[in-house]
C-alpha positions as CSV (number, residue, x, y, z in Angstrom):
1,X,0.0,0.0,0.0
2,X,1.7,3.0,-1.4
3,X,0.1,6.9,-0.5
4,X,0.1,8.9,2.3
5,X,-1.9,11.9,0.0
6,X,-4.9,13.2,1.2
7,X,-7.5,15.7,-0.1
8,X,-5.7,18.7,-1.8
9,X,-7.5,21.6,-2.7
10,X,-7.9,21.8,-6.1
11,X,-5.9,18.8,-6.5
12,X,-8.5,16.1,-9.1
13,X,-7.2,13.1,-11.2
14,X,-6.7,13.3,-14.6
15,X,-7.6,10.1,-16.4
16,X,-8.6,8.7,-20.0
17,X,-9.3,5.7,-22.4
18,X,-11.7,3.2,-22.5
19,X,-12.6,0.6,-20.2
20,X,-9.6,-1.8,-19.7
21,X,-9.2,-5.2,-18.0
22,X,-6.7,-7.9,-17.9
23,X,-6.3,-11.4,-16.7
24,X,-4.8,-11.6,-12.9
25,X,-2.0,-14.4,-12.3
26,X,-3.6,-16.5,-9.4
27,X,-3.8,-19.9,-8.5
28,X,-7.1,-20.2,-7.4
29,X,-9.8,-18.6,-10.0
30,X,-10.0,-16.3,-12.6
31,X,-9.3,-12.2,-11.6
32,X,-9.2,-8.9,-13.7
33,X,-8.1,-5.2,-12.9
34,X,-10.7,-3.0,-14.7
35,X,-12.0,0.7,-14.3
36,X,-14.0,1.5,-11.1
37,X,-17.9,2.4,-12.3
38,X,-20.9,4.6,-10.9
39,X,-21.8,1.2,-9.3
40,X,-18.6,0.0,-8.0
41,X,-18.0,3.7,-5.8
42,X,-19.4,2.7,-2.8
43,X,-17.7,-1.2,-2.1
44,X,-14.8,0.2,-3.3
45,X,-15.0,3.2,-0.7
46,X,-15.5,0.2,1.7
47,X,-12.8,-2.3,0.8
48,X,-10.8,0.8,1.6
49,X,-12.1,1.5,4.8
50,X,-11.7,-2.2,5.6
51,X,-7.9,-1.8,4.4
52,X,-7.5,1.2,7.0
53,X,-9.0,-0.6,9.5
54,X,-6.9,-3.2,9.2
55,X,-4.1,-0.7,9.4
56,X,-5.1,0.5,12.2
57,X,-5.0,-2.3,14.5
58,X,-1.6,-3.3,13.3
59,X,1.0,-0.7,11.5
60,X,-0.7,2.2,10.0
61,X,2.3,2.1,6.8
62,X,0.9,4.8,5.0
63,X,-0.8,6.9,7.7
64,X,-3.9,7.0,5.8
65,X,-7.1,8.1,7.7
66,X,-10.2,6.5,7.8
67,X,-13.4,8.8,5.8
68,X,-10.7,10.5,5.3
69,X,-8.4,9.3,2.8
70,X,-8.5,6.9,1.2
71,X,-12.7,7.9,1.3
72,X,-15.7,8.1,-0.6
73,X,-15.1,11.2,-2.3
74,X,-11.6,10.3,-3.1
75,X,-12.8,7.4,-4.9
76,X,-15.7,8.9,-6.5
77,X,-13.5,12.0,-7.7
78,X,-10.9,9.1,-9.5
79,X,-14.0,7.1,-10.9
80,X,-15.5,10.0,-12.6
81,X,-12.0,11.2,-14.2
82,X,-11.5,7.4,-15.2
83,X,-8.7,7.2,-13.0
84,X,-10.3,4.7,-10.4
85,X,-8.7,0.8,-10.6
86,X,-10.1,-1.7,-8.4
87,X,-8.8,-5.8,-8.6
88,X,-11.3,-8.6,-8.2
89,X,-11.4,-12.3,-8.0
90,X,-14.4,-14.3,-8.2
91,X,-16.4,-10.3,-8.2
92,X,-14.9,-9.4,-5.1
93,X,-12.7,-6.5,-4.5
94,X,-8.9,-8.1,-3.3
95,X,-7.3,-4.5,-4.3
96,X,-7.9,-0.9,-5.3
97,X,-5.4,2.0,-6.7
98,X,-5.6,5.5,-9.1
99,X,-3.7,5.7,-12.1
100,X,-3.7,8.9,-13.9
101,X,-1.5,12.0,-15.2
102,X,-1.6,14.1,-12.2
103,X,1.4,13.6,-9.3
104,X,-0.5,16.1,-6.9
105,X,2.4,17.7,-5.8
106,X,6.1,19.1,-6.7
107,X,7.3,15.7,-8.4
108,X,9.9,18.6,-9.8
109,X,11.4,18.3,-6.1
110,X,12.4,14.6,-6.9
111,X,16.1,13.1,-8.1
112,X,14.9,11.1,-10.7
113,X,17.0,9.5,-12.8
114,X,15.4,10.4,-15.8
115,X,14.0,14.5,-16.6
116,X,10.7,13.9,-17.9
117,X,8.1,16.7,-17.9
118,X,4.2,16.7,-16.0
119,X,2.0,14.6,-18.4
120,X,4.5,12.3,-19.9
121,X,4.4,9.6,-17.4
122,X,1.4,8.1,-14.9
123,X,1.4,8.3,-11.4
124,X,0.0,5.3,-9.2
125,X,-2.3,6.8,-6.1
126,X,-3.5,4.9,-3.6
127,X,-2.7,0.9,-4.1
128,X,-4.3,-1.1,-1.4
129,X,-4.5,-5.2,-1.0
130,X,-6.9,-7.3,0.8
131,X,-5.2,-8.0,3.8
132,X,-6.6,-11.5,3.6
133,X,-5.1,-11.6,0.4
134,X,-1.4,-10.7,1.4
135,X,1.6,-12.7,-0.5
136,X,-0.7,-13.6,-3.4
137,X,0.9,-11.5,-6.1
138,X,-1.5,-8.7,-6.0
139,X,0.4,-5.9,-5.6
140,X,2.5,-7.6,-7.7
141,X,0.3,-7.6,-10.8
142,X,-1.5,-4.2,-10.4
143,X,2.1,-2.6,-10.8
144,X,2.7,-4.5,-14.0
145,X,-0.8,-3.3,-15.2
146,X,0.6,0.0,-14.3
147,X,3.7,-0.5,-16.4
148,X,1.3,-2.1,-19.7
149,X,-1.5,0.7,-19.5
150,X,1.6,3.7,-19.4
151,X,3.2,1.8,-22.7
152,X,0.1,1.4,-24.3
153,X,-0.8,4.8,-24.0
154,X,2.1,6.4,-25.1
155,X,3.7,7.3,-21.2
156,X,7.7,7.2,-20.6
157,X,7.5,6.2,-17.1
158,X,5.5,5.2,-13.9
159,X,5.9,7.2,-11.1
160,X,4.4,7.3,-7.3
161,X,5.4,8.7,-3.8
162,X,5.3,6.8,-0.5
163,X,5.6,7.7,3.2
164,X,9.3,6.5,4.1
165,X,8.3,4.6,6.7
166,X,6.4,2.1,4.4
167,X,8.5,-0.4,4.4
168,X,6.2,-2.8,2.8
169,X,6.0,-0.8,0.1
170,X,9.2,0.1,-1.0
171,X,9.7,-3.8,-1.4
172,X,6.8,-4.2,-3.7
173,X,8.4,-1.7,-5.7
174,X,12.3,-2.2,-5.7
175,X,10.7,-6.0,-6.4
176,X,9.2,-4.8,-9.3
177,X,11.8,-3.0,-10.8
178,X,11.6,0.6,-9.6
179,X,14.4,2.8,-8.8
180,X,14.7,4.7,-5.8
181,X,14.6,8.5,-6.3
182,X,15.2,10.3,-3.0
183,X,12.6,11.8,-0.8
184,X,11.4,14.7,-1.2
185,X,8.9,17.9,0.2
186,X,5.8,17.4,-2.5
187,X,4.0,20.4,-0.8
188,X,1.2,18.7,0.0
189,X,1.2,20.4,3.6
190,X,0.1,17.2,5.9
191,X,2.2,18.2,8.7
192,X,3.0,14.5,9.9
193,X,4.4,13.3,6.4
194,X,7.1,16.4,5.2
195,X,9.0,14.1,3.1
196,X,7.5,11.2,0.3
197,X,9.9,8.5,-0.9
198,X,9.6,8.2,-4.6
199,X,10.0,6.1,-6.9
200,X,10.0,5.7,-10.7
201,X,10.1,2.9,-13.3
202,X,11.2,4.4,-16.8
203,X,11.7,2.3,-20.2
């Protein structure tokens, strides 16, 4: 689970394209990343709140706040911009994430290894994994869906910010290929998270 964001004024997500889905790796059924509809809004805003519940009770990685963020109106603002990805298997929801143009915040602050300017790479926001679905490959496959839908589409990179702390993950994403690009003030002024670790896979 990568974030730490919350509500920024002014700040929306920027997606496009048509409906998308693609088969899951999994040993036990048949699963699919697609857009998140009108319908889908509300379970999806729960399967998050069950996520940050989860945290909660056990290590709160990415500090997010339940109602807060991740929230209805977080996911309701990505869905209607196109930007709203939720995974299922056998219909249910087993993870959620944003994917769209729009780093909400001073990505210009980062070392990345490559220069690239706002609106030629995506940004992943928000990636969250059944907790009863841990070590499954989720995570896993949603960045490599990530990766396919910024090709596709004509993007030079993937990018996303995480709190430091989140040690779970930076693993999922050094896994996965990405490269470490320093941390950095985003100027998203949330007073308990100054600094975001980012990190970028180019090609």
């Amino acid at each position: 689970m990568n974030g730490g964001k919350r509500p920024q004024n002014g700040s929306r997500g920027a997606g496009n394209g048509a409906r998308t889905e693609t088969a899951m790796t999994e040993k036990d059924g048949s699963g699919k990343i697609r857009k998140c509809g009108e319908q889908d809004i509300l379970r999806t805003a729960a399967f998050y709140d069950r996520v940050v519940l989860y945290l909660d009770s056990h290590i709160n990685y990415p500090r997010w706040i339940r109602h807060v963020y991740p929230s209805e109106r977080s996911v309701r603002e990505m869905a209607e911009t196109g930007a709203q990805y939720l995974c299922t298997r056998d219909e249910a929801i087993v993870g959620a994430f944003a994917l769209n143009a729009d780093p909400q915040g001073a990505y210009r602050e980062g070392k990345w290894k490559r220069s690239l300017p706002e609106g030629s790479y995506l940004v992943l926001h928000a990636l969250a994994v059944d907790p009863d679905r841990q070590r499954e490959g989720i995570g896993s496959e949603i960045l490599r869906f990530a990766a396919g839908r910024a090709r596709s589409e004509g993007y030079r990179a993937v990018r996303a910010d995480i709190v430091p702390e989140n040690l779970p993950a930076r693993r999922l994403f050094e896994m996965n290929g990405f490269t470490y690009a320093g941390d950095a003030d985003l100027r998203r002024n949330i007073g308990d998270v100054p600094l975001f670790s980012l990190y970028e896979l180019n090609w």
